[in-house]
LOMAR-74231 format. One record per residue (C-alpha): x, y, z. Coordinates in steps of 0.25 Angstrom, whole numbers. Each point is the difference from the previous one (the first is absolute). Layout:
# residues N
(site (X, Y, Z))
...
END
This chain:
# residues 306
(site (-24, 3, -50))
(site (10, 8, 7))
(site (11, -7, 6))
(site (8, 1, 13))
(site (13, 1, -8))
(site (-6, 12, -9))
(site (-4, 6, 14))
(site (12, 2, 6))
(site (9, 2, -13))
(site (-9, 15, 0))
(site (-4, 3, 13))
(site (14, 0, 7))
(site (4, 12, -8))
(site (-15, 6, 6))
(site (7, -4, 14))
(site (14, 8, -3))
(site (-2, 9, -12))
(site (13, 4, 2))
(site (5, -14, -5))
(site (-3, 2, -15))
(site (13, 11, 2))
(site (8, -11, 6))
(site (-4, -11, -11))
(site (4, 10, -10))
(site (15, -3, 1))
(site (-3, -13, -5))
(site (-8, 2, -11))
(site (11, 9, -7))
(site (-6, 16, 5))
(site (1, 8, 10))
(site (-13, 4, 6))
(site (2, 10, 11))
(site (-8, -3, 15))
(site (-13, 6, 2))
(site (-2, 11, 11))
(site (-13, -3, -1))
(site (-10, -10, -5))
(site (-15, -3, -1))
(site (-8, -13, -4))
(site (-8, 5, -12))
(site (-14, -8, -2))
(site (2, -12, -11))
(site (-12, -1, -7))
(site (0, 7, -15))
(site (-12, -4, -3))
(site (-5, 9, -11))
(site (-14, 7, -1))
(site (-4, -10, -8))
(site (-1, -15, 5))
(site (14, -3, -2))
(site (8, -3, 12))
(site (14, 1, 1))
(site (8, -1, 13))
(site (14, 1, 1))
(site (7, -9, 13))
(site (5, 13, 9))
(site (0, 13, -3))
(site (10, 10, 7))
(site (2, 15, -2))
(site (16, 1, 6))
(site (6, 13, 0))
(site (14, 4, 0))
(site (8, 12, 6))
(site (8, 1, -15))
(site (-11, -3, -9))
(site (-13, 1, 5))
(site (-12, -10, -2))
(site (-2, -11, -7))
(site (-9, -12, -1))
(site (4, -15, 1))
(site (-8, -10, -4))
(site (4, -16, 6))
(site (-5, -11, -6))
(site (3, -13, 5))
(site (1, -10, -14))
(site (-1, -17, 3))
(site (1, -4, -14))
(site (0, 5, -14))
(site (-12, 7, -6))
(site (-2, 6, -14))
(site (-9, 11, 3))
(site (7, 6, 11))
(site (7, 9, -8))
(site (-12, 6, -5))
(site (-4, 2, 16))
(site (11, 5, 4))
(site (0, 11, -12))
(site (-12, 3, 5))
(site (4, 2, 14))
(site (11, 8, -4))
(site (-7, 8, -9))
(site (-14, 4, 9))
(site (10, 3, 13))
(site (7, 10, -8))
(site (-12, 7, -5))
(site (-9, -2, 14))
(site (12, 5, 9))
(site (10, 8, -12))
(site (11, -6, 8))
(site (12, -10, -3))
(site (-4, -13, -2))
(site (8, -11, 4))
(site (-3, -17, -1))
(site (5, -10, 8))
(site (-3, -16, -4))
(site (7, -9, 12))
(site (-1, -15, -7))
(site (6, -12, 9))
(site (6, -8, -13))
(site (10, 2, -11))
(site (-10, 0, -11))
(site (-12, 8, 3))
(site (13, 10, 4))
(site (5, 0, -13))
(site (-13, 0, -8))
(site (-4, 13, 10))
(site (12, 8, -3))
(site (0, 0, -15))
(site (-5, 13, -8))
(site (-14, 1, -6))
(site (-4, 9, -10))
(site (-16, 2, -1))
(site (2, 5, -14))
(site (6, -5, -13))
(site (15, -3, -1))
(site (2, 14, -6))
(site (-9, 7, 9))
(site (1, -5, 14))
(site (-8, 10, 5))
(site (1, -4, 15))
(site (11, -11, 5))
(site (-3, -6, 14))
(site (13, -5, 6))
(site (-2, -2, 15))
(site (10, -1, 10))
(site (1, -16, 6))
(site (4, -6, 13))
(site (2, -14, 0))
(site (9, -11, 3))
(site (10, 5, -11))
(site (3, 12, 6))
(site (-4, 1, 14))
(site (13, -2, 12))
(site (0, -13, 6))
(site (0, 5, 13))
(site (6, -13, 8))
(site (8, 9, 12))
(site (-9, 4, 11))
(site (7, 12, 3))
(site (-3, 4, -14))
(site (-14, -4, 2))
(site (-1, 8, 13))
(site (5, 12, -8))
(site (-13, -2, -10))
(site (-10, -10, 7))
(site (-10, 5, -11))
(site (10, -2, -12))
(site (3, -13, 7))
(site (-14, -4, 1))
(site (-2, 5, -17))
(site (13, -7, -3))
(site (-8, -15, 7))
(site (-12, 3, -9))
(site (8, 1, -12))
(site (9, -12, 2))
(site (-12, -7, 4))
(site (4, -11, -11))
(site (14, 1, 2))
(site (9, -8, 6))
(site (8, 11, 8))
(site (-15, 2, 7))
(site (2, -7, 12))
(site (14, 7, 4))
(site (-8, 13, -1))
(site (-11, -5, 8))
(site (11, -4, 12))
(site (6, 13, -3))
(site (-15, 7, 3))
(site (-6, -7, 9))
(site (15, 3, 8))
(site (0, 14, -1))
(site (-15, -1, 3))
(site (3, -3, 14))
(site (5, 14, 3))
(site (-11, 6, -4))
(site (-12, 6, 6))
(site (-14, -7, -1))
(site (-6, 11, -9))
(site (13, -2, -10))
(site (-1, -14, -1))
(site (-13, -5, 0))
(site (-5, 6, -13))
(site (15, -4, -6))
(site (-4, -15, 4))
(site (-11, 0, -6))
(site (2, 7, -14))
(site (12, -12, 1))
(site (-11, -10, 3))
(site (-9, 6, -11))
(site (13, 1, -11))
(site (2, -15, 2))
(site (-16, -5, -1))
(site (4, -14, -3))
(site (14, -3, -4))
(site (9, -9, 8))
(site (6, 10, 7))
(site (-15, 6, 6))
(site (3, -14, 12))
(site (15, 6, 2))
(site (-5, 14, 5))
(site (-11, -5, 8))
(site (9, -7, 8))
(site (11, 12, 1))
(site (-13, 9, 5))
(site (-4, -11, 9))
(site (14, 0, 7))
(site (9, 12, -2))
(site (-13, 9, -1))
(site (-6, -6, 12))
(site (-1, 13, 9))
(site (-12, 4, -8))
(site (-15, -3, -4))
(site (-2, -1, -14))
(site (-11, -8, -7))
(site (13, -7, -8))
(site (7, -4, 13))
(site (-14, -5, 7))
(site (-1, -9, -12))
(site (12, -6, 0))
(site (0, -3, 13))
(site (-15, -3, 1))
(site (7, -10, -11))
(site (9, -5, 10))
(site (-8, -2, 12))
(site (-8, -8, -10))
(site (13, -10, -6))
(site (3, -3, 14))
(site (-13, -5, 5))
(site (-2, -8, -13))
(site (15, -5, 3))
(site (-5, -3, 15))
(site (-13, -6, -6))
(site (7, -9, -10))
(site (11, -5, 12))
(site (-13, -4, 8))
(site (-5, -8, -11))
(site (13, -7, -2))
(site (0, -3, 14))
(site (-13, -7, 1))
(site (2, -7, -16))
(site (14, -5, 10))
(site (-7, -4, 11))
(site (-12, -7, -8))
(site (10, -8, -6))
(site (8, -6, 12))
(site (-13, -4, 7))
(site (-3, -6, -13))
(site (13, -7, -1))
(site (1, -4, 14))
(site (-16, -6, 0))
(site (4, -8, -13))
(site (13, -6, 6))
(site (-8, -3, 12))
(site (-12, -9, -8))
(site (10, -6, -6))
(site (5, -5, 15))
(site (15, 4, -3))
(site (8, 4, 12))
(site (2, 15, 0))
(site (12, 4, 8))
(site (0, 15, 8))
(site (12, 3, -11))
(site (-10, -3, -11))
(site (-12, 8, 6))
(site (9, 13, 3))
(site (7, -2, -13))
(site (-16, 2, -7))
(site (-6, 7, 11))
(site (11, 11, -2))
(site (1, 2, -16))
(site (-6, 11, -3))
(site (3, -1, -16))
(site (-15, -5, -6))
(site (6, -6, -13))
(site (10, -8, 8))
(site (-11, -6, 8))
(site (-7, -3, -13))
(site (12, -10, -4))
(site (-1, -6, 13))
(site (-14, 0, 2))
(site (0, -8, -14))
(site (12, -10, 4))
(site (-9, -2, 14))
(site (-11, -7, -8))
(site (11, -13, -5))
(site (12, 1, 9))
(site (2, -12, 9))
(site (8, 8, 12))
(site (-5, 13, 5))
(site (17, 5, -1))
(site (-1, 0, -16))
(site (-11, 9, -3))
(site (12, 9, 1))
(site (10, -7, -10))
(site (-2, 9, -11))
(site (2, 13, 8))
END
């Protein structure tokens, strides 16, 4: 089943093509910036009933060299017939189209990163025939972007560098850092940043961290994210409001309780006794004292263990 994460790990660079040009740096090339680009359907289902679909598909041209493809897919763990896959992929573009091919894998931990980027050769050892080496993004070479200036430079390599460090420890710096520079940017940037964010994150820890950044610094805006969190909080408060009703009643039980006791029992209770119950508001205390009300031969020491 696809995932949020696997989502948004593709389909960011479908929002900004032009971000694959500006990842490059990290990954050791230099890919020009597109002048042009166009999404490219994904399905590479041959004739026959195999089908084969590749995450995103982009044909990105350049003002130096010309077109090329780039293939994006978004990696969550280790999988021993992806190689074959993406050899495939690879290989079919560039007989479909008869243009450069290029593959991306964006993975969110050290390992799927490293097994991702290591050579395969489809033939024997003397004969490799075909060698798929992709390109990775991941946490070991995307920025750690933890300045909101430098996020505002780059919101969409802000919002790729979140998903990647996903796991990370630097990832909620980065998502301050976002969610900052998100402020100054208009509702059509920042809404479909905040949720590939959301998405990257899926359930990792720091998935309740940006909820709550969207729900105060990005507060200026509707997004189904930001509803949520504060559908979420409206709904805290009237549990909290809910639960301090109920303590006040269990209080108030309990002090009628006590008093009624001391009273069949015919011990004088004094007005400084009867505040004293009347105006406790902690259940457990009136517990202890409801308890001592049962043996105690003055009404005063019901209170003796407070």
């Amino acid at each position: 089943m696809v995932s949020p994460p696997h989502e948004a790990m593709h389909r960011i660079f479908q929002h900004d093509p032009g971000l694959f040009s500006r990842v490059s740096r990290f990954l050791g090339v230099d890919i020009p910036a597109p002048v042009k680009a166009t999404a490219l359907p994904t399905d590479l289902t041959e004739a026959n009933p195999v089908e084969r679909r590749v995450d995103t598909l982009l044909r990105l041209e350049t003002a130096d060299q010309g077109p090329y493809l780039l293939a994006v897919e978004a990696q969550g763990k280790k999988h021993p017939d992806k190689p074959a896959s993406w050899a495939y992929y690879t290989a079919y573009l560039w007989t479909k189209y008869r243009l450069p091919t290029a593959l991306l894998v964006v993975c969110q931990d050290h390992a799927t990163a490293r097994w991702a980027q290591q050579p395969v050769s489809c033939g024997p050892p003397q004969l490799p025939t075909l060698t798929v080496q992709p390109l990775v993004a991941g946490p070991h070479n995307m920025p750690v972007i933890t300045d909101p200036d430098e996020a505002r430079a780059d919101l969409v390599l802000a919002s790729l560098a979140a998903i990647t460090h996903a796991a990370e420890p630097d990832v909620d710096a980065i998502l301050k850092a976002l969610s900052t520079a998100l402020r100054d940017a208009p509702e059509d940037i920042a809404k479909p940043l905040v949720e590939f964010t959301a998405q990257g994150l899926a359930k990792r820890p720091a998935k309740n961290l940006w909820r709550k950044l969207v729900a105060v610094d990005l507060s200026f805006y509707k997004s189904y994210l930001a509803e949520e969190v504060r559908d979420e909080v409206r709904a805290e408060v009237r549990a909290e409001v809910r639960e301090e009703v109920r303590t006040e009643a269990r209080a108030e039980s309990r002090a009628e309780d006590i008093l009624l006791i001391l009273e069949q029992r015919g011990l004088d209770i004094s007005e400084d006794v009867r505040s004293r119950v009347t105006h406790c508001t902690d259940p457990e205390l009136l517990r202890r004292w409801l308890a001592r009300a049962v043996t105690v031969p003055k009404a005063e020491e019901v209170f003796e263990d407070a």
